[in-house]
C-alpha positions as CSV (number, residue, x, y, z in Angstrom):
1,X,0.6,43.3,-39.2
2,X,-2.8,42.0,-39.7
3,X,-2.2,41.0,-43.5
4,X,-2.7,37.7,-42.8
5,X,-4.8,37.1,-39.4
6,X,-8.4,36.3,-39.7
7,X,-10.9,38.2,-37.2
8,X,-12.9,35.6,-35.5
9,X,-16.4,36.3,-35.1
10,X,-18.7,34.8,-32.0
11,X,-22.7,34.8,-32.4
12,X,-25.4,33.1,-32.7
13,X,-28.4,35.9,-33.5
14,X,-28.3,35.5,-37.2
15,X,-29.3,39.5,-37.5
16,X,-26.9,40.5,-35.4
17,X,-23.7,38.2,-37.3
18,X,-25.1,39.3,-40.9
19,X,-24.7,43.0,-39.5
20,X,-20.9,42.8,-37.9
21,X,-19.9,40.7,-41.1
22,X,-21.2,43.5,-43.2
23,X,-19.8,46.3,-41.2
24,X,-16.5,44.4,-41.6
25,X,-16.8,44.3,-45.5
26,X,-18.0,47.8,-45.5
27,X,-14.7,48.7,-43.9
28,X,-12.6,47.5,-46.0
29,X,-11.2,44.2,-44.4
30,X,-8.9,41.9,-46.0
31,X,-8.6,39.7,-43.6
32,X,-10.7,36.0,-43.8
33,X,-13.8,36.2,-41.5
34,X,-13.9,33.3,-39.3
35,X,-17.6,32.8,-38.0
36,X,-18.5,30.7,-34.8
37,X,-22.5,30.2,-34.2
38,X,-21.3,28.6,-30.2
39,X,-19.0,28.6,-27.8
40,X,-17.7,25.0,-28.8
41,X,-17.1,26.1,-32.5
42,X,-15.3,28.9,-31.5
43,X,-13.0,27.1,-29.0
44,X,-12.7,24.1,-32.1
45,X,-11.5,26.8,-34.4
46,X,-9.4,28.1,-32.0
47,X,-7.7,25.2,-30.9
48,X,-7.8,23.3,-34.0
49,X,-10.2,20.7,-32.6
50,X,-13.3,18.8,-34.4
51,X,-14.3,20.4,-37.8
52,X,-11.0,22.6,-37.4
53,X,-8.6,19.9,-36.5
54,X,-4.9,19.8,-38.4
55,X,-5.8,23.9,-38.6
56,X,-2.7,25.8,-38.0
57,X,-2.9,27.0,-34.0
58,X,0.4,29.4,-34.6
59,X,-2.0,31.4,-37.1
60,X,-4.6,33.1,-34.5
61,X,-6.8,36.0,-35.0
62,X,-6.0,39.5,-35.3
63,X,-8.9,39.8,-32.3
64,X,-11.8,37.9,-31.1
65,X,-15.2,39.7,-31.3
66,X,-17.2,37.2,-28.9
67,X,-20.7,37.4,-27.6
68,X,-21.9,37.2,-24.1
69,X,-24.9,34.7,-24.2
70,X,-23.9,31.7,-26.5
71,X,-25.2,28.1,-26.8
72,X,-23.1,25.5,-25.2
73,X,-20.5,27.5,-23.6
74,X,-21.0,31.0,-22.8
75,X,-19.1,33.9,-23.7
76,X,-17.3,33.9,-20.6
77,X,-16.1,30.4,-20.8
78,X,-14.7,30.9,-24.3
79,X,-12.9,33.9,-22.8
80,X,-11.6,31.9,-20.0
81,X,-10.1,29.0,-22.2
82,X,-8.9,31.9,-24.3
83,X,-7.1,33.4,-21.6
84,X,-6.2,30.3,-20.0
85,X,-4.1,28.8,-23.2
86,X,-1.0,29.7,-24.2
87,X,-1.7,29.8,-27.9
88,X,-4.2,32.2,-27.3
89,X,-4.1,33.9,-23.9
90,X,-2.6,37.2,-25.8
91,X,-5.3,37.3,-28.6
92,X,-7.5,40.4,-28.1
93,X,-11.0,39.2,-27.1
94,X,-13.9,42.2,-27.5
95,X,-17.2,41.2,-25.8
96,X,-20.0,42.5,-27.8
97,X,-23.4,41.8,-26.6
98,X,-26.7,43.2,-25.8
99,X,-26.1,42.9,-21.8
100,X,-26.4,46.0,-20.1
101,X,-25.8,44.3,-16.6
102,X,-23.0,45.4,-14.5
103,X,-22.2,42.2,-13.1
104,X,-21.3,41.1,-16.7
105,X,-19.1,44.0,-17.4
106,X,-17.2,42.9,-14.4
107,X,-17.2,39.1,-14.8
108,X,-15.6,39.8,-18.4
109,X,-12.8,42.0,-17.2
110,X,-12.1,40.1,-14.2
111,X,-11.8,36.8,-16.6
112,X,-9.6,39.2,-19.5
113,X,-11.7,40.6,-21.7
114,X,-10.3,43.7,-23.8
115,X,-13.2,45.5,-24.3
116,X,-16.8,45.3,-23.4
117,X,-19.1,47.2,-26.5
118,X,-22.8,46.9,-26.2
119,X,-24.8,46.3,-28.8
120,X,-27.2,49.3,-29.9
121,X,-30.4,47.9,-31.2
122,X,-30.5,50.7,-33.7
123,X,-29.1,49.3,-37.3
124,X,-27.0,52.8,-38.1
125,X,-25.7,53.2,-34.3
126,X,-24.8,49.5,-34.2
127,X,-22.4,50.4,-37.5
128,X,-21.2,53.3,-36.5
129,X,-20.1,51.4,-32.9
130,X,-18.5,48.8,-34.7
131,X,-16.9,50.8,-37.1
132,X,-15.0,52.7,-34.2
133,X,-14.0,49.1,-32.6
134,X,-12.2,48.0,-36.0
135,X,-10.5,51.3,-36.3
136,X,-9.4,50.5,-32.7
137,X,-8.5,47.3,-33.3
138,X,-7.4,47.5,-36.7
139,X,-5.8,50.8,-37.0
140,X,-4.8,52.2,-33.9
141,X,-3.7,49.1,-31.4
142,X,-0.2,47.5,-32.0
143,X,-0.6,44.0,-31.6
144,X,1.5,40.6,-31.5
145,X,1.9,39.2,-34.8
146,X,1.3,35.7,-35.1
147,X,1.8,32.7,-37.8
């Protein structure tokens, strides 16, 4: 069912996108690797808008793996305008972010997320984590096919 949907990736630490675009590779997905360093290039990609405009909006990702704290629009507005548009608002969105705080937890569910996955600072734990949300994701959820 995923054949064909890209997994669109949210972050801006460097380390931290080199590491979940690794872990993807190392797991074996196919699927294209979109990459947003903001907010605004995620929502552009999203909604075919700016450097992503005439992009196909019926093709959306298989999930949405979105940091919190983002340049120009946080993590929590991208997920609102996710949720809030019909071409997207049944994507899966899974916060992952170094934010231990409560309130965040509970602003992402509140606002749709999926999932909420901290970020272990360790480099083997951080894999291992990840590797268990693409299994998740990717091998266990049913999803809506889209495209």
């Amino acid at each position: 069912m995923h054949d064909h949907q890209p997994i669109l990736v949210v972050e801006d630490n460097p380390d931290h996108l080199e590491l979940t675009v690794l872990t993807l590779e190392e797991q074996g997905v196919d699927a294209e690797i979109v990459v947003a360093r903001d907010g605004a290039q995620a929502l552009d990609y999203l909604f075919g808008q700016g450097a992503h405009a005439g992009r196909d909006t019926h093709l959306q990702p298989a999930f949405i793996l979105l940091d919190l704290k983002l340049p120009k629009l946080s993590g929590l507005d991208v997920l609102r305008s996710v949720r809030s548009n019909p071409l997207t608002a049944l994507v899966p969105v899974v916060m992952l972010t170094s934010s231990s705080e409560q309130s965040d937890i509970i602003a992402c569910y509140k606002s749709g997320a999926n999932g909420f996955v901290r970020k272990p600072v360790d480099f083997g734990e951080f894999t291992e984590k990840l590797s268990r949300v693409l299994a998740y994701w990717l091998g266990v959820n049913e999803s809506i096919a889209t495209g």
